[in-house]
PDB file of N, CA, C and O in Angstrom:
ATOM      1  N   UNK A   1      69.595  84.023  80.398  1.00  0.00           N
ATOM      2  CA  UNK A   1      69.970  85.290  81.002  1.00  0.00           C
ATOM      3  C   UNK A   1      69.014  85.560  82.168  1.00  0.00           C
ATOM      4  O   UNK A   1      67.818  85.686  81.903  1.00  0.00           O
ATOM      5  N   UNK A   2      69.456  85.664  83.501  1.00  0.00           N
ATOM      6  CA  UNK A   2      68.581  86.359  84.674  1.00  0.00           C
ATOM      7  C   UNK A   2      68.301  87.644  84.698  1.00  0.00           C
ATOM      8  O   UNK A   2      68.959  88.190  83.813  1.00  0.00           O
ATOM      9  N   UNK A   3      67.674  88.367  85.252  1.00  0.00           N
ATOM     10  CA  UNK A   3      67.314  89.632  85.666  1.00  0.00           C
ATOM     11  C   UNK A   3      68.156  90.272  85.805  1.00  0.00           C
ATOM     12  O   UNK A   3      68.356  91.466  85.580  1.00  0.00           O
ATOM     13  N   UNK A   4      68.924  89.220  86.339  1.00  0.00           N
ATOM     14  CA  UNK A   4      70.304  90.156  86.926  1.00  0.00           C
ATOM     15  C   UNK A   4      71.758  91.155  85.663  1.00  0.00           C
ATOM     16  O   UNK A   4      72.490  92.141  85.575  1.00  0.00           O
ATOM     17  N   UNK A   5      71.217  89.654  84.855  1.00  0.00           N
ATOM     18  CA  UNK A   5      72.438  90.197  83.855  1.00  0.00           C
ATOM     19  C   UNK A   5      71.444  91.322  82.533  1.00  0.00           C
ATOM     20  O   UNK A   5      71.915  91.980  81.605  1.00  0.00           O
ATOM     21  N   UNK A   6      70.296  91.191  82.872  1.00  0.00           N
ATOM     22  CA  UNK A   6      69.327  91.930  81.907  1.00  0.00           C
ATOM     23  C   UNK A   6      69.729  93.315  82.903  1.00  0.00           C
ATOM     24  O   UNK A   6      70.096  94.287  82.242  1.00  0.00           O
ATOM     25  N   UNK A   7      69.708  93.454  83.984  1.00  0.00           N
ATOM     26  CA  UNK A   7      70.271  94.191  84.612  1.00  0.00           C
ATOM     27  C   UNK A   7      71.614  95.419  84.087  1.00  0.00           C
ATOM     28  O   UNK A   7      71.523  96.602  83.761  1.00  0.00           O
ATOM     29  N   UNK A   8      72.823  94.479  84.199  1.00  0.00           N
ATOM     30  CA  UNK A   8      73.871  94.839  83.926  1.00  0.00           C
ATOM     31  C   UNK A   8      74.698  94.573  83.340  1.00  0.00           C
ATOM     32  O   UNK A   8      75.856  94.873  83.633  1.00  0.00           O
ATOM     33  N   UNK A   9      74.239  93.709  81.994  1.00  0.00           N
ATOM     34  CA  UNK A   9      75.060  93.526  80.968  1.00  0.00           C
ATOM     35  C   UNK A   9      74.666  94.518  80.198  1.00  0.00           C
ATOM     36  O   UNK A   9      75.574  94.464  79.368  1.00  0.00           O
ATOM     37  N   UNK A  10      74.000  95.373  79.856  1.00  0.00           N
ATOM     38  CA  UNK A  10      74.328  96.839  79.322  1.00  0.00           C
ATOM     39  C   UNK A  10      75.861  97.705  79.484  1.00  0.00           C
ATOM     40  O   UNK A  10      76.611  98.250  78.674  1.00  0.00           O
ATOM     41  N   UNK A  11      75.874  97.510  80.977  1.00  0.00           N
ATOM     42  CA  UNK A  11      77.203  97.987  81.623  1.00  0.00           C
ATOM     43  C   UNK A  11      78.502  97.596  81.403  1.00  0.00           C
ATOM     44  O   UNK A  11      79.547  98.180  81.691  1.00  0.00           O
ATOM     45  N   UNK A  12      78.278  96.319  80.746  1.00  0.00           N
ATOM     46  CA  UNK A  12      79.444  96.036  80.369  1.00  0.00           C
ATOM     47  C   UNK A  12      79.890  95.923  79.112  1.00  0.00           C
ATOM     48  O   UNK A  12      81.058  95.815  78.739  1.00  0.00           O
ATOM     49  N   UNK A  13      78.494  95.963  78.209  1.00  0.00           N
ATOM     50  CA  UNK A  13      78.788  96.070  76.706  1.00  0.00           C
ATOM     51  C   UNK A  13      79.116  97.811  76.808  1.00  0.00           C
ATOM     52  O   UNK A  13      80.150  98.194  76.260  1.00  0.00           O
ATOM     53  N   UNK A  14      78.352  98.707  77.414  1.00  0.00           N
ATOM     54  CA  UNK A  14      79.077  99.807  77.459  1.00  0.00           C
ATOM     55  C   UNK A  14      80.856 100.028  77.927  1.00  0.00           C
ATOM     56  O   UNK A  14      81.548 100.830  77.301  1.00  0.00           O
ATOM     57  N   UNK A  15      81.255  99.450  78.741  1.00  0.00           N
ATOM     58  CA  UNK A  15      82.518  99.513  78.823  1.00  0.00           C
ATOM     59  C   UNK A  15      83.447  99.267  78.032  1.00  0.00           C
ATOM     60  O   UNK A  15      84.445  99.932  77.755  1.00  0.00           O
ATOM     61  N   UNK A  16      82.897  97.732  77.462  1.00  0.00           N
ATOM     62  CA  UNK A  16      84.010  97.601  75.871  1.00  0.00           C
ATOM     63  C   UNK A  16      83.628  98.405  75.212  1.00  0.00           C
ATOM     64  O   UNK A  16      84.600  98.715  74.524  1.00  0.00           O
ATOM     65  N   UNK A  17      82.625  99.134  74.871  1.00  0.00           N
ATOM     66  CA  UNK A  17      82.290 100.003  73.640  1.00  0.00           C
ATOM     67  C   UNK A  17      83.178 101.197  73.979  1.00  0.00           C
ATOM     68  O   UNK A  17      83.835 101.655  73.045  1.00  0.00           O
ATOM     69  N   UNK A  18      83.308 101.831  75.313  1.00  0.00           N
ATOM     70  CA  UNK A  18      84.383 102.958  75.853  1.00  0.00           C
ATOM     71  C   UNK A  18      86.159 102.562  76.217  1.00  0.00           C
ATOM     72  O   UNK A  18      87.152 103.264  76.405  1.00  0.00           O
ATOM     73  N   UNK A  19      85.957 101.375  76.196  1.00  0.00           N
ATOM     74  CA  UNK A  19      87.592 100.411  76.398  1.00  0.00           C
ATOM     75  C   UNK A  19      87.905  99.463  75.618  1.00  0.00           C
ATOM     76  O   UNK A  19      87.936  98.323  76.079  1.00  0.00           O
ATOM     77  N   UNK A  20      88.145  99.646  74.552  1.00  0.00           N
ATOM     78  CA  UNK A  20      88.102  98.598  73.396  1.00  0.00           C
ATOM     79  C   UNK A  20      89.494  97.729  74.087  1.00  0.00           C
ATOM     80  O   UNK A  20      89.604  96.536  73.804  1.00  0.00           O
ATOM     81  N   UNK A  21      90.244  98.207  74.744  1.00  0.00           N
ATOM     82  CA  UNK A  21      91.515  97.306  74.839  1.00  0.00           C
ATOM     83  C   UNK A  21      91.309  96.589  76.050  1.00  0.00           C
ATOM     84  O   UNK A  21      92.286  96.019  76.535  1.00  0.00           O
ATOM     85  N   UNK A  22      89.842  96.492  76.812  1.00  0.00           N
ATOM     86  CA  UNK A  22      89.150  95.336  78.038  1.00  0.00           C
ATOM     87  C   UNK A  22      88.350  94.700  77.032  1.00  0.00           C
ATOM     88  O   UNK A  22      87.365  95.004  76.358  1.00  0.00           O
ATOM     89  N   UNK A  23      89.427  93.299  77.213  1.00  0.00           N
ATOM     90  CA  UNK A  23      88.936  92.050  76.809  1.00  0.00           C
ATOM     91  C   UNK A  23      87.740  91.488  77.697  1.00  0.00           C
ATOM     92  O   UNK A  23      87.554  91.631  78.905  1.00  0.00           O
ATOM     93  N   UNK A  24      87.028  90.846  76.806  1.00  0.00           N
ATOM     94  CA  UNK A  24      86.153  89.744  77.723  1.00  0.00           C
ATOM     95  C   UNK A  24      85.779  90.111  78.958  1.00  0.00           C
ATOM     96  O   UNK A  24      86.481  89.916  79.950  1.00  0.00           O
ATOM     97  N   UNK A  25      84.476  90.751  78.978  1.00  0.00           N
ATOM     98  CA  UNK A  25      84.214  91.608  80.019  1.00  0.00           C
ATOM     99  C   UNK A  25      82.951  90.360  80.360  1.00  0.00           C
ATOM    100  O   UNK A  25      82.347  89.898  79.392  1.00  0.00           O
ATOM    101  N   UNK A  26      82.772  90.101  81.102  1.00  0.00           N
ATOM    102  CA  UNK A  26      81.407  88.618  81.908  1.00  0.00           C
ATOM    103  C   UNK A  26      80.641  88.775  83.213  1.00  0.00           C
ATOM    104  O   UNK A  26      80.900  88.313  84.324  1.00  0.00           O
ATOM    105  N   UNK A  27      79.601  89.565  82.790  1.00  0.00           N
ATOM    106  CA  UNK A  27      78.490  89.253  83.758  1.00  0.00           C
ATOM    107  C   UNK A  27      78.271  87.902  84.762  1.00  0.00           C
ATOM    108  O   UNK A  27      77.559  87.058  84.216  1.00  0.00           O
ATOM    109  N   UNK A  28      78.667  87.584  85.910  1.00  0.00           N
ATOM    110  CA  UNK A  28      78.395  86.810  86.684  1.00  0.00           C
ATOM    111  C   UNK A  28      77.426  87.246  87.462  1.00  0.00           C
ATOM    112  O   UNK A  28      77.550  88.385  87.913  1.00  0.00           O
ATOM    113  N   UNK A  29      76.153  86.405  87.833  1.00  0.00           N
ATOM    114  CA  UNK A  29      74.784  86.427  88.846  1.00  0.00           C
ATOM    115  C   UNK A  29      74.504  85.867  89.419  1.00  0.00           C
ATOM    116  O   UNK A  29      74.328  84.848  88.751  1.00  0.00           O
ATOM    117  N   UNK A  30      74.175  85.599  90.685  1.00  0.00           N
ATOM    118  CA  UNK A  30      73.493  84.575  91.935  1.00  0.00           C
ATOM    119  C   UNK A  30      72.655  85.160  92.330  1.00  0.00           C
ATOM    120  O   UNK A  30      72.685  85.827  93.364  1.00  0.00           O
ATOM    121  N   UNK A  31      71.426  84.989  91.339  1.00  0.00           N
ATOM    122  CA  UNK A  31      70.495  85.702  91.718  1.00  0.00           C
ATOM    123  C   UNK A  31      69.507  84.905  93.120  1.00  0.00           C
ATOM    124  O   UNK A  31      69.535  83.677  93.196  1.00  0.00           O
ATOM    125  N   UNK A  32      68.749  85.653  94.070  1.00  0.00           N
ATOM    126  CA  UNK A  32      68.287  84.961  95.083  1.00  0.00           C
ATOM    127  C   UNK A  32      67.319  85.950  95.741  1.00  0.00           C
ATOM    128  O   UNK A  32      67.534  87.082  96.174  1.00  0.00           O
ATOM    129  N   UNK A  33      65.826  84.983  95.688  1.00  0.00           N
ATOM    130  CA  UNK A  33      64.654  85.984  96.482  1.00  0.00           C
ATOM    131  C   UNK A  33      64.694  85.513  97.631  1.00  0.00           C
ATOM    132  O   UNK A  33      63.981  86.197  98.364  1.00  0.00           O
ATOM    133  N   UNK A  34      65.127  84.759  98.114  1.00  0.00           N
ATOM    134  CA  UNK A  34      65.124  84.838 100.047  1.00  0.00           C
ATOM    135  C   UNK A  34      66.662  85.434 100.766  1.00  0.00           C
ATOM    136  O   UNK A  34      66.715  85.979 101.868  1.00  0.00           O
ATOM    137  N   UNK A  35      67.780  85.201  99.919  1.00  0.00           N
ATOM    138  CA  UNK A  35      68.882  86.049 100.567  1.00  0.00           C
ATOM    139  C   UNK A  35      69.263  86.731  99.821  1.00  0.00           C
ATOM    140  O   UNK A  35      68.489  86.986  98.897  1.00  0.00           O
ATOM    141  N   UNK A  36      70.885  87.508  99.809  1.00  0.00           N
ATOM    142  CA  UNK A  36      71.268  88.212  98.804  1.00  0.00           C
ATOM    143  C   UNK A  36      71.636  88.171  97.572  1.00  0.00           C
ATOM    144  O   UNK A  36      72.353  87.171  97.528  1.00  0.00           O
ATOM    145  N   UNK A  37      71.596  88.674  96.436  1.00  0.00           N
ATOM    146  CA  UNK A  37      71.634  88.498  95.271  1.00  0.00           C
ATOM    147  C   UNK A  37      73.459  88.845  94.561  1.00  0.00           C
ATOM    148  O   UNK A  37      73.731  90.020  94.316  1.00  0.00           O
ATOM    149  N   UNK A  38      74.328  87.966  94.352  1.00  0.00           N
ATOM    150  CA  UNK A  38      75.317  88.725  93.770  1.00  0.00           C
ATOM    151  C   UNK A  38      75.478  89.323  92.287  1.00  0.00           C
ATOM    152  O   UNK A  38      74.683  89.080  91.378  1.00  0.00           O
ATOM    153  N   UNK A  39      76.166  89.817  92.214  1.00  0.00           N
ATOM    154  CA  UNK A  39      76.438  90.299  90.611  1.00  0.00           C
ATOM    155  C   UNK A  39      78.170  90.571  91.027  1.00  0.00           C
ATOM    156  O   UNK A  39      78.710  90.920  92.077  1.00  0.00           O
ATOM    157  N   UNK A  40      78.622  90.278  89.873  1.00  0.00           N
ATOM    158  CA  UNK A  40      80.581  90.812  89.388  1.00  0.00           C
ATOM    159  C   UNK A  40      80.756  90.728  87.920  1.00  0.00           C
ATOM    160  O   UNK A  40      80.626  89.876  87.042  1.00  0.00           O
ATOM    161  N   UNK A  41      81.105  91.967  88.023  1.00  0.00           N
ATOM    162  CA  UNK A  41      81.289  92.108  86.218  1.00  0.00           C
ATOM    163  C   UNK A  41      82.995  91.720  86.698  1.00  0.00           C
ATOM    164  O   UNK A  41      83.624  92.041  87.707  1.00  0.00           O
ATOM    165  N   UNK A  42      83.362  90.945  85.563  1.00  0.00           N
ATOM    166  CA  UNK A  42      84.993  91.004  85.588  1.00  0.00           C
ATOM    167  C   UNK A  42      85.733  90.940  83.865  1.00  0.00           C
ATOM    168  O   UNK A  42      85.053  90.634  82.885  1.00  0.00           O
ATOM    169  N   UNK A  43      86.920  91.222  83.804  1.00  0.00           N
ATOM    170  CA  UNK A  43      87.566  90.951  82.662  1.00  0.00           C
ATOM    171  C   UNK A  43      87.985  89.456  82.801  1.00  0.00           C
ATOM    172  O   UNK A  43      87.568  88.580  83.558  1.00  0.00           O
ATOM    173  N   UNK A  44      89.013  89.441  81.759  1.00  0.00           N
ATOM    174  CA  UNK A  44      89.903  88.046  81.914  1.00  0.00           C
ATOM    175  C   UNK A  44      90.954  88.139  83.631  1.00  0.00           C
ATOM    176  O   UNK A  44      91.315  87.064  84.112  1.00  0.00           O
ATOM    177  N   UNK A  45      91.171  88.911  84.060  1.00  0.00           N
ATOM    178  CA  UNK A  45      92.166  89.263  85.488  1.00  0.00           C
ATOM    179  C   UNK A  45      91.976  90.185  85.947  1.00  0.00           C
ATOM    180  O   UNK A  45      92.899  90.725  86.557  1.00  0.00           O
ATOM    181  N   UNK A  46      90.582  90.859  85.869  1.00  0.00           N
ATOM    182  CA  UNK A  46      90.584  91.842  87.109  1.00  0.00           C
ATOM    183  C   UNK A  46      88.719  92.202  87.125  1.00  0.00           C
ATOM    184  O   UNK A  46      87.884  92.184  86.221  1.00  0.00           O
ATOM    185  N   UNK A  47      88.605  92.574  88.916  1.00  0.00           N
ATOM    186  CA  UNK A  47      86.866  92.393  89.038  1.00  0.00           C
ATOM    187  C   UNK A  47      87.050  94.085  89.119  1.00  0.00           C
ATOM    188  O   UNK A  47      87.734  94.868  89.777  1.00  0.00           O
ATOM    189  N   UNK A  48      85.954  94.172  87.975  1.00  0.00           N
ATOM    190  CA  UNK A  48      85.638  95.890  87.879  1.00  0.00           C
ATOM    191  C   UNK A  48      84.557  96.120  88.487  1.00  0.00           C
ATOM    192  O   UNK A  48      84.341  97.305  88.741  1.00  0.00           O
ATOM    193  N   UNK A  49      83.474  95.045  88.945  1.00  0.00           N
ATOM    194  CA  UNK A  49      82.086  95.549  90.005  1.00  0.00           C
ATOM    195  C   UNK A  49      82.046  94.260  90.662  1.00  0.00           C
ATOM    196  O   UNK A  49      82.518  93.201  90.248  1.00  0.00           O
ATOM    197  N   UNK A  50      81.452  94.474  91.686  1.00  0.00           N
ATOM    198  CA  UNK A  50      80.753  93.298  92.642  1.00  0.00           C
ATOM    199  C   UNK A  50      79.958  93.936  93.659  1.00  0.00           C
ATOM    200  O   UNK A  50      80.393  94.961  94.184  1.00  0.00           O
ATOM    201  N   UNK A  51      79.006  93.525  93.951  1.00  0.00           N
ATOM    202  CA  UNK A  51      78.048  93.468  94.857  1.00  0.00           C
ATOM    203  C   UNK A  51      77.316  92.909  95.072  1.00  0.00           C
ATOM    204  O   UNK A  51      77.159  91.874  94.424  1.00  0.00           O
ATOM    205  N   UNK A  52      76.340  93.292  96.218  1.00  0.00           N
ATOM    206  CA  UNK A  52      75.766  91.971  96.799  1.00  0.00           C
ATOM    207  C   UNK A  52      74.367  92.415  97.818  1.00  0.00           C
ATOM    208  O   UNK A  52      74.447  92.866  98.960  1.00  0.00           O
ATOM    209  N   UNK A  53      73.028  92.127  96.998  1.00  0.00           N
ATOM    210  CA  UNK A  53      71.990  93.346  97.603  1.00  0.00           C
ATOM    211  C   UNK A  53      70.941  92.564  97.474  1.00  0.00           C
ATOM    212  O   UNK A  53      70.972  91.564  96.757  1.00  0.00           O
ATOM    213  N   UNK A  54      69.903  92.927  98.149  1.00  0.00           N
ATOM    214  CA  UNK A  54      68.551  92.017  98.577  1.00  0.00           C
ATOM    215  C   UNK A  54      67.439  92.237  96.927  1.00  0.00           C
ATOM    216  O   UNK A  54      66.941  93.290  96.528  1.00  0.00           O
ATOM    217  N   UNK A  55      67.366  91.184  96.437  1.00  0.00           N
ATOM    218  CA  UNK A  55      66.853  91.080  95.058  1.00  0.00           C
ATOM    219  C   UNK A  55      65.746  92.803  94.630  1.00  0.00           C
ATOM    220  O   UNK A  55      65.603  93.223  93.482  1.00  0.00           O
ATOM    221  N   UNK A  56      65.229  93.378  95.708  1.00  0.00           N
ATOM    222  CA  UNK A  56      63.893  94.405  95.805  1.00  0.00           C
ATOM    223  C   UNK A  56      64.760  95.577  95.497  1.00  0.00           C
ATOM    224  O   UNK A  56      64.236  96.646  95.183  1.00  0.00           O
ATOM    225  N   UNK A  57      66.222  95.428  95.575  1.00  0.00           N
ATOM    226  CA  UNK A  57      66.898  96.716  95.171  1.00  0.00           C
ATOM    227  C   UNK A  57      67.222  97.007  93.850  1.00  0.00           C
ATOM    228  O   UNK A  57      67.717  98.043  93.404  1.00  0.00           O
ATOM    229  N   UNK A  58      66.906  96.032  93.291  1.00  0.00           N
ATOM    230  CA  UNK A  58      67.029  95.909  91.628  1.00  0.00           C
ATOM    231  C   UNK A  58      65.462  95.992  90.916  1.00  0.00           C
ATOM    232  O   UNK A  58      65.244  95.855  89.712  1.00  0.00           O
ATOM    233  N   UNK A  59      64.596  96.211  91.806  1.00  0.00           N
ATOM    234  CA  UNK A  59      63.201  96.940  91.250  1.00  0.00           C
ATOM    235  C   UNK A  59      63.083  98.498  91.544  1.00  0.00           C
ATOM    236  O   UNK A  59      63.397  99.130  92.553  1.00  0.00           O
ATOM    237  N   UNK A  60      62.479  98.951  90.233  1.00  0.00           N
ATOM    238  CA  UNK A  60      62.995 100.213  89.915  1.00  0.00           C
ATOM    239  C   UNK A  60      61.061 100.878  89.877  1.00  0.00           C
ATOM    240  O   UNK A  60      60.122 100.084  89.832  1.00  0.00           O
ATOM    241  N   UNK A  61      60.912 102.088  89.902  1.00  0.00           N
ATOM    242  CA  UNK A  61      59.834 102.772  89.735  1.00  0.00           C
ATOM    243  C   UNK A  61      59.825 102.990  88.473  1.00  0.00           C
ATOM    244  O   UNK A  61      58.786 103.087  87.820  1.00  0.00           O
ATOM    245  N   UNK A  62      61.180 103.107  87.923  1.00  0.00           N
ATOM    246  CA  UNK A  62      60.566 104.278  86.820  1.00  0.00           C
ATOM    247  C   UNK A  62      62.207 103.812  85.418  1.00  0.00           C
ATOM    248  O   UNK A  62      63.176 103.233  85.909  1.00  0.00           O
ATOM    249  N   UNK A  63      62.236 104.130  83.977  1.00  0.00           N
ATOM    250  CA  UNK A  63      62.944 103.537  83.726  1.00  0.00           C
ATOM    251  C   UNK A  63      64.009 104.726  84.215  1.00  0.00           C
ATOM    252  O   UNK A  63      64.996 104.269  84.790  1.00  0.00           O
ATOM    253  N   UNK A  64      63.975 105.918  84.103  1.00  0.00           N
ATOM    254  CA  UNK A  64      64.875 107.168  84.550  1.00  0.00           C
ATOM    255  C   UNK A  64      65.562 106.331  85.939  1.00  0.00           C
ATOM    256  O   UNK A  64      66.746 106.025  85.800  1.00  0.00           O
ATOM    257  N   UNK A  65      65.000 106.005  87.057  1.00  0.00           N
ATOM    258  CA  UNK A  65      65.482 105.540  88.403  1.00  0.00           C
ATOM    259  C   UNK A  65      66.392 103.949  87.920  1.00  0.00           C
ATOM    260  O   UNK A  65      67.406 103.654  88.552  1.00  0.00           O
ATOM    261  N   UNK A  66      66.093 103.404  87.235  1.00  0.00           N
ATOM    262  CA  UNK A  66      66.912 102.458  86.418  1.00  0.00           C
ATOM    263  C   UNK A  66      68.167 103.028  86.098  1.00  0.00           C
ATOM    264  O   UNK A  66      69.177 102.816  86.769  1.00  0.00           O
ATOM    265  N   UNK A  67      68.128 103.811  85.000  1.00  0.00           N
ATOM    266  CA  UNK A  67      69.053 104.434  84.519  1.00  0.00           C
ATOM    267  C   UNK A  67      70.272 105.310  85.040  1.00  0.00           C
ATOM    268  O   UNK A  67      71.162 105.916  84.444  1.00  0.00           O
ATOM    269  N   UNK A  68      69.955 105.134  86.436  1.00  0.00           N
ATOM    270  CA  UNK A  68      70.284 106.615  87.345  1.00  0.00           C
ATOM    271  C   UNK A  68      71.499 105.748  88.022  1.00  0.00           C
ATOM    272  O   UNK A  68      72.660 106.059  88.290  1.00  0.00           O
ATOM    273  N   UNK A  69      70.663 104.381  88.210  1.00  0.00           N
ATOM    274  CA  UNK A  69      71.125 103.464  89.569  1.00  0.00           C
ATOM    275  C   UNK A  69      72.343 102.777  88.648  1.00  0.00           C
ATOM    276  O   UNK A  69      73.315 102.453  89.330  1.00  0.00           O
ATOM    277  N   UNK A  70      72.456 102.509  87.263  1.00  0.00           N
ATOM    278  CA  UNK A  70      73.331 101.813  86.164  1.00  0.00           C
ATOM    279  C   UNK A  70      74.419 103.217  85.946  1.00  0.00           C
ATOM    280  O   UNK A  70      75.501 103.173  86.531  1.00  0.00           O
ATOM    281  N   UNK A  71      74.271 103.747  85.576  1.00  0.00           N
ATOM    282  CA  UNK A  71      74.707 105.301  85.808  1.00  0.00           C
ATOM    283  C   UNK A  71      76.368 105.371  86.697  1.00  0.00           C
ATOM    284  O   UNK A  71      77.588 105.390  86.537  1.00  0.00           O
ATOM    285  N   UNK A  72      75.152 105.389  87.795  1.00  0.00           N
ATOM    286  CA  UNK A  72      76.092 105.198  89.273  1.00  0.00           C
ATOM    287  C   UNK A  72      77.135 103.540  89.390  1.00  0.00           C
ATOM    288  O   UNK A  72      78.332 103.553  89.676  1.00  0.00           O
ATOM    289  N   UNK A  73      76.499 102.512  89.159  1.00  0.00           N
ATOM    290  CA  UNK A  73      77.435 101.574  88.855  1.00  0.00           C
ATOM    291  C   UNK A  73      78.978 101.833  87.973  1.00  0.00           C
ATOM    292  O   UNK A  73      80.114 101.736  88.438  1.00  0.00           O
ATOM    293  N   UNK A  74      78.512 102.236  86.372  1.00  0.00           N
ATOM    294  CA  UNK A  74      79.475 102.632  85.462  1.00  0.00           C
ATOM    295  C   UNK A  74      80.497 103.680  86.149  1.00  0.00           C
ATOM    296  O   UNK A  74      81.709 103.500  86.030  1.00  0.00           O
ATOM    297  N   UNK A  75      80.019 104.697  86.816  1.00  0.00           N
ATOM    298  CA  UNK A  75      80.605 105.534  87.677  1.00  0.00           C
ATOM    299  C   UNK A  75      82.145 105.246  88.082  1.00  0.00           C
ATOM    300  O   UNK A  75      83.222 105.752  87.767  1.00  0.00           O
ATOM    301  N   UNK A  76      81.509 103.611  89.400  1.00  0.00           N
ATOM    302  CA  UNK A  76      82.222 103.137  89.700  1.00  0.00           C
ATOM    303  C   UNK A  76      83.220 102.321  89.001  1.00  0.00           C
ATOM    304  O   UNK A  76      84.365 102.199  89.435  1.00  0.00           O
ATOM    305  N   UNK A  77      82.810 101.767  87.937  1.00  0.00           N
ATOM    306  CA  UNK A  77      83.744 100.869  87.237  1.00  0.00           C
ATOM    307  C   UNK A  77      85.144 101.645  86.557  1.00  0.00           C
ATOM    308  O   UNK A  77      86.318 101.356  86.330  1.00  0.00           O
ATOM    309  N   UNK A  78      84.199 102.842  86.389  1.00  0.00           N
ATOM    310  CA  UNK A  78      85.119 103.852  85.543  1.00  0.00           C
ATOM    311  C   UNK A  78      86.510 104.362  86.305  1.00  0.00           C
ATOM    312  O   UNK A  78      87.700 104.232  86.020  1.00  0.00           O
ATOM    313  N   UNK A  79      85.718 105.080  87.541  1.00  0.00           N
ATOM    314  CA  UNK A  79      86.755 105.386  88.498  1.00  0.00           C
ATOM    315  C   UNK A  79      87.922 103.854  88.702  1.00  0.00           C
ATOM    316  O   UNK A  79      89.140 103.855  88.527  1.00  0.00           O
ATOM    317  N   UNK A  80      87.213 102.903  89.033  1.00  0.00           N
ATOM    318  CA  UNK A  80      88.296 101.733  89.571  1.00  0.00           C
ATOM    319  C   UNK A  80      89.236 101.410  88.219  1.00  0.00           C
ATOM    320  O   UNK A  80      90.444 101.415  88.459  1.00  0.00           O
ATOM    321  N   UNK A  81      88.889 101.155  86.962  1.00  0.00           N
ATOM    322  CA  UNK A  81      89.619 101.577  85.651  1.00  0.00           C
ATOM    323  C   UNK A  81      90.885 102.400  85.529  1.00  0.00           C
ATOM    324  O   UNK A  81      91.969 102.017  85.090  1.00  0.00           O
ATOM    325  N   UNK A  82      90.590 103.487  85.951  1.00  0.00           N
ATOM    326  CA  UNK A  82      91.232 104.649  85.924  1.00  0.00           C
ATOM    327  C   UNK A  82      92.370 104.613  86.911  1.00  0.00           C
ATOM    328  O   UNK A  82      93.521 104.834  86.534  1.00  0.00           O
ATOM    329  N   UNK A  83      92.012 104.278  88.454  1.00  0.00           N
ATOM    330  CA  UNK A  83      92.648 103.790  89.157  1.00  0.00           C
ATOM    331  C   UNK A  83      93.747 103.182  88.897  1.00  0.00           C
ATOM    332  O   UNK A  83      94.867 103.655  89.087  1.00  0.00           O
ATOM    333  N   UNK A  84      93.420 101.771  88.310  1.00  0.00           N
ATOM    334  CA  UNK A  84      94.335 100.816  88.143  1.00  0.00           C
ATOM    335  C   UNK A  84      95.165 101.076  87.317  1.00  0.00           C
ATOM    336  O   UNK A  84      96.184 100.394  87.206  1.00  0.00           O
ATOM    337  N   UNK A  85      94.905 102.127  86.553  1.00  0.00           N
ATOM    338  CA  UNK A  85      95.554 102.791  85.169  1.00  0.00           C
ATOM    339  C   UNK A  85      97.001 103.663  85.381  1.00  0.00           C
ATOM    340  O   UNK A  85      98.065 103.757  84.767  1.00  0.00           O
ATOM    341  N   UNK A  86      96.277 104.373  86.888  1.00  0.00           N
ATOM    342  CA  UNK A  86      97.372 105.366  87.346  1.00  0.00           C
ATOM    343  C   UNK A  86      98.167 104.282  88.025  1.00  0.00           C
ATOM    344  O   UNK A  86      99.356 104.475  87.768  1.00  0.00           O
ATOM    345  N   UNK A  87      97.954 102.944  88.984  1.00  0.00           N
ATOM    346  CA  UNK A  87      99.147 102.316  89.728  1.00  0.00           C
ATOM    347  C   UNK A  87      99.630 101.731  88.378  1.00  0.00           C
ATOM    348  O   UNK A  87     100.823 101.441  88.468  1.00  0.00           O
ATOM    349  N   UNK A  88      99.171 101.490  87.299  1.00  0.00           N
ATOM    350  CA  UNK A  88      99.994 100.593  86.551  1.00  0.00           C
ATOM    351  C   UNK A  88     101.354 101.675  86.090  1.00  0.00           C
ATOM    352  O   UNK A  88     102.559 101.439  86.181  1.00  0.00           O
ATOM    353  N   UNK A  89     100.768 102.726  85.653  1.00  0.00           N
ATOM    354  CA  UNK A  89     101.804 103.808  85.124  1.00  0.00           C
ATOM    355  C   UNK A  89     102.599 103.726  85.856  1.00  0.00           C
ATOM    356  O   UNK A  89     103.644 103.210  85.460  1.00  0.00           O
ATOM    357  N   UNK A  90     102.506 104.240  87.448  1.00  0.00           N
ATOM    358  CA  UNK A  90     103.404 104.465  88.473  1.00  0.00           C
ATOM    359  C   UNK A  90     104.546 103.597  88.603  1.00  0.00           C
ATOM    360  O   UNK A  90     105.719 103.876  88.850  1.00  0.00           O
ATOM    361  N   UNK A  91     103.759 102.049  88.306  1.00  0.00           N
ATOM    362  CA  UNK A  91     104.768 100.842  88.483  1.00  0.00           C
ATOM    363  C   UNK A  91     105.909 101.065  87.630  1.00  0.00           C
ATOM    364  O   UNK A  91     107.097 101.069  87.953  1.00  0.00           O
ATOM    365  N   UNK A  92     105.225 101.307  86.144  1.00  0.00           N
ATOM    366  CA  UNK A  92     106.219 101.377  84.940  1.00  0.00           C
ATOM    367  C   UNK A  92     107.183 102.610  85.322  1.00  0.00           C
ATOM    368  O   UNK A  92     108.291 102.290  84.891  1.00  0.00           O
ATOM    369  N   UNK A  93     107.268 103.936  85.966  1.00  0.00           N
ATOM    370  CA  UNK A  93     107.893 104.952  86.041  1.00  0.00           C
ATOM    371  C   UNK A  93     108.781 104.594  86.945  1.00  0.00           C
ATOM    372  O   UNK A  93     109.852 105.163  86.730  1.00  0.00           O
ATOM    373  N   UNK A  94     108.808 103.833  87.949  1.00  0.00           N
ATOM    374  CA  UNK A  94     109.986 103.803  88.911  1.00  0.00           C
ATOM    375  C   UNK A  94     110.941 102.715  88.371  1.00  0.00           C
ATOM    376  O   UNK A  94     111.994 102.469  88.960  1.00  0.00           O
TER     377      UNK A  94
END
């Protein structure tokens, strides 16, 4: 396990723990101290995070500023979730 997924595999065991019906949720990392570092959480068919940031942005002051910055990730996953939730409905209604 890298930094990376010590990182944000919290985030994704939290998601199945809040989405029991997202299968196989997988931390992917390229972690890298001279260029950028990736991370993508994905299911079996769909990417719920990705990004891509200079390794020093994943050092934290404090564990609260940790927590804040994972926080804000889940945020996003949640919203894009939700998202996909409402086009899927939409599809099924017409």
């Amino acid at each position: 396990m890298t930094f990376i997924h010590f990182i944000f595999d919290p985030v994704a065991r939290q998601i199945e723990k809040d989405f029991p019906d997202i299968k196989r949720i997988s931390v992917y990392a390229e972690p890298s101290y001279d260029d950028y570092s990736r991370v993508v959480i994905i299911t079996e068919n769909k990417v719920l995070y990705q990004d891509c940031m200079k390794a020093w942005h994943l050092v934290f002051s404090s564990i609260f500023e940790m927590k804040t910055y994972l926080e804000e990730v889940y945020k996003k996953i949640l919203e894009k979730i939700n998202n996909q939730s409402r086009k899927e409905k939409s599809k099924k209604g017409r």
